[in-house]
C-alpha positions in Angstrom: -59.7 49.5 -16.7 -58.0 47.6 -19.6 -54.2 46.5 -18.3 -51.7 47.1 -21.0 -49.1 44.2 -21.4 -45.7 44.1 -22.8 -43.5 41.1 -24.0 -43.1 39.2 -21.4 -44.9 40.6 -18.9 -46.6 38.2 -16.4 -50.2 39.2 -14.4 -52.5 37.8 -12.5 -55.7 36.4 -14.6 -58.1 35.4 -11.5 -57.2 36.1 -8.7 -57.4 40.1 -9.1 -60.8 39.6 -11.5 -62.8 37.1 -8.6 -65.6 35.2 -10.3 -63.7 35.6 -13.8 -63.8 32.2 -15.3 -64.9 31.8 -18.9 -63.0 34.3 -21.0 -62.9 35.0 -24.3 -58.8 35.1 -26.1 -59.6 37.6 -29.2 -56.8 37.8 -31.6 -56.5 40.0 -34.5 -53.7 41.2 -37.0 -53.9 43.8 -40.2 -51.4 43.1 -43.3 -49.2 45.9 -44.4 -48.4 47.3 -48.2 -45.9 44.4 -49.0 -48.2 42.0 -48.8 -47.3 40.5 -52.1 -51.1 40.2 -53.4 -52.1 36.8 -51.7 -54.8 37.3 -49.2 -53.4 36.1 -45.8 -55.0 33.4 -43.7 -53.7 33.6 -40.3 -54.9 30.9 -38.1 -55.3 30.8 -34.3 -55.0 28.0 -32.1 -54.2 26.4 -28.6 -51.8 24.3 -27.3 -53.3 22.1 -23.8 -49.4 21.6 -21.9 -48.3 19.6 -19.1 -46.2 20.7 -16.7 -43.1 19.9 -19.1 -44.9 21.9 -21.5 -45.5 19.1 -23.6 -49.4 18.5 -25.6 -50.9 15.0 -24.8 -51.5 14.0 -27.9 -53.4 15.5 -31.0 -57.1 16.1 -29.0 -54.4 18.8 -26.9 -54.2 20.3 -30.0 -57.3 23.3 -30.7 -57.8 24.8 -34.7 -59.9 25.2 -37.2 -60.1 21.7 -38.0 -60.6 20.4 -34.2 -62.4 23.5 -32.9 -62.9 21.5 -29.1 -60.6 20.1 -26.7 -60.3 19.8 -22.8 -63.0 17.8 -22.2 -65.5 21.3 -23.6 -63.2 23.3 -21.7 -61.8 25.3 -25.1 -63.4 26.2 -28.1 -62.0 27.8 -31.3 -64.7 30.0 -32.8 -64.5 29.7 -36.3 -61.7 30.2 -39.1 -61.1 33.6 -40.7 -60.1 32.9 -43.9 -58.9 37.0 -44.2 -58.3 38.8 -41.4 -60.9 41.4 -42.8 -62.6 44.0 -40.7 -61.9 45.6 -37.8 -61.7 44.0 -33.8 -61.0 40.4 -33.2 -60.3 38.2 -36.4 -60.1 34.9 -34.3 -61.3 34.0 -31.4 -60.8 31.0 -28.8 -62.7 30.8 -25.7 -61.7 29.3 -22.1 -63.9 27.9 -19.6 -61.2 28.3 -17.0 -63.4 26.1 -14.5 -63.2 23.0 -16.6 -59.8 22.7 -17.9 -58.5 19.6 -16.6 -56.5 19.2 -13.7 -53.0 17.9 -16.4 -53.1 21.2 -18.1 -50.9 23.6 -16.6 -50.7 25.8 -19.7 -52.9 26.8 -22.6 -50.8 28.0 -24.8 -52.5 30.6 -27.9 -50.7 30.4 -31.0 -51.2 32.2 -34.7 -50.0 31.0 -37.5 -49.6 32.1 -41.6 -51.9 28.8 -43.7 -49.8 28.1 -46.5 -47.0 30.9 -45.6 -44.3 29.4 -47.4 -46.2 28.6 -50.8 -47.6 32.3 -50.9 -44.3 33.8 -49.6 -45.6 35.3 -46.2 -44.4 35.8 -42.6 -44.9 38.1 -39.8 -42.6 41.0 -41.1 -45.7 42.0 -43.6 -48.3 41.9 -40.5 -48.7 44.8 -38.3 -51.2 46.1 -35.4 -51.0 42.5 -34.2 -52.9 42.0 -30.7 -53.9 39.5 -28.0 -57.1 40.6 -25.4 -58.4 38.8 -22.8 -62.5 39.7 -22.2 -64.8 38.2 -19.5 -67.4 36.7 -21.7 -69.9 37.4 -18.9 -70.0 40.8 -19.1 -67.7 41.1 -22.3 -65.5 43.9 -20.6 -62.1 43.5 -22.1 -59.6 42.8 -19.2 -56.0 42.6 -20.9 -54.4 43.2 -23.9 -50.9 42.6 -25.7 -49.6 44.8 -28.7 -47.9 42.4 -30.1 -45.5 45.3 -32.4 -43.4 44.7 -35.0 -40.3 42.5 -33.9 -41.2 39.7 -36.4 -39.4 39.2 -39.9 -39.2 36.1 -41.4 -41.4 34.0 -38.8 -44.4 32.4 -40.2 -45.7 30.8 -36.5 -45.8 33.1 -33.2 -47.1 31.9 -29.2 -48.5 35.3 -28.5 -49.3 34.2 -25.2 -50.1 31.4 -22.6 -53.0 31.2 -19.9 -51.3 29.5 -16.7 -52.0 27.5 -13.6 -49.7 29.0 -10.7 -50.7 28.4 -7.1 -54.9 27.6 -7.8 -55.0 30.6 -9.7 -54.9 31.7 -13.4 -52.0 34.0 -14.7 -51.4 35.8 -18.4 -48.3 35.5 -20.0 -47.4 38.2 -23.1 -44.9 35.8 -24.9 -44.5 37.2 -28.1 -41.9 34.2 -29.6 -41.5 34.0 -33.2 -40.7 30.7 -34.4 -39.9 29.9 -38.4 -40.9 26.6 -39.8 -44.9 27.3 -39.3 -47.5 24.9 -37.9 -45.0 22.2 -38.0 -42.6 23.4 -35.7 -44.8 25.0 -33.7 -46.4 21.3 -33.7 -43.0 20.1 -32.6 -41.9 22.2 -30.3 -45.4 21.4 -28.1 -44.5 17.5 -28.5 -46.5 16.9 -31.3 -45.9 15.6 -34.8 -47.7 16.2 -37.8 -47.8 15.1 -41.4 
């Protein structure tokens, strides 16, 4: 049975799923009629956190231009450069097991390439979602609706995978942030160019 989340909404990752370690974080979004005729290029990533919620350095840091980090422990599949097609249009996969013993947080991020030059943000997105699937048997376990509360944000943490007493929990965060990659970048404790 698929659990249905809603913003903000914590649950249990592993410790009601036992033997559930490597999953698979499949993100996917649709673009509405204002669109404004550029194709959209949303772009997943992750965010390795301490325990102040704070990225190590840029290796911490998990796109389409690093697509490993945590010593192997997450992988970014692969850039979608449109969003076409139905199901998952990113994906980033977690080897629970092998994150190292600093991260307390992965934090899964999307945001809009180039949002500013091309006039986009997350108002002209809809049927926006976060899933959770167990790559071993590829049964979807959780998933987020992310809806439409978004206007002029062109960066959103949809949700964060966390340590809490040895076992793995889900947050549905749904936070919006304007300023793109940068301040998403900077709000993690990173800087970028």
């Amino acid at each position: 049975m698929v659990i249905s989340l809603q913003k903000g909404q914590k649950i249990d990752l592993t410790k009601g799923n036992p033997g559930l370690t490597k999953i698979i974080v499949g993100l996917g979004w649709d673009t509405n009629k204002y669109s404004g005729g550029s194709d959209f290029d949303l772009d997943a990533s992750a965010f390795l956190l301490d325990k102040n919620g704070r990225a190590g350095g840029i290796e911490d840091f998990i796109y389409y231009n690093n697509l490993v980090g945590g010593n192997g422990s997450v992988k970014h599949t692969g850039d979608n450069l449109t969003g076409a097609g139905e199901g998952d249009d990113e994906q980033i996969k977690v080897d629970l097991g092998l994150v190292p013993a600093h991260v307390d947080k992965v934090a899964i991020t999307v945001t809009i390439h180039e949002a500013i030059a091309r006039g986009q943000n997350f108002g002209q997105v809809s049927n926006a979602f976060v899933r959770v699937v167990n790559e071993a048997n590829e049964q979807e376990v959780m998933r987020y609706d992310l809806g439409e509360d978004f206007s002029v944000e062109t960066a959103l943490v949809v949700c964060e995978l966390y340590r809490y007493q040895g076992e793995w929990k889900f947050n549905a965060v749904g936070n919006g942030f304007s300023g793109g990659l940068a301040a998403l970048c900077s709000n993690f404790g990173l800087q970028v160019g």
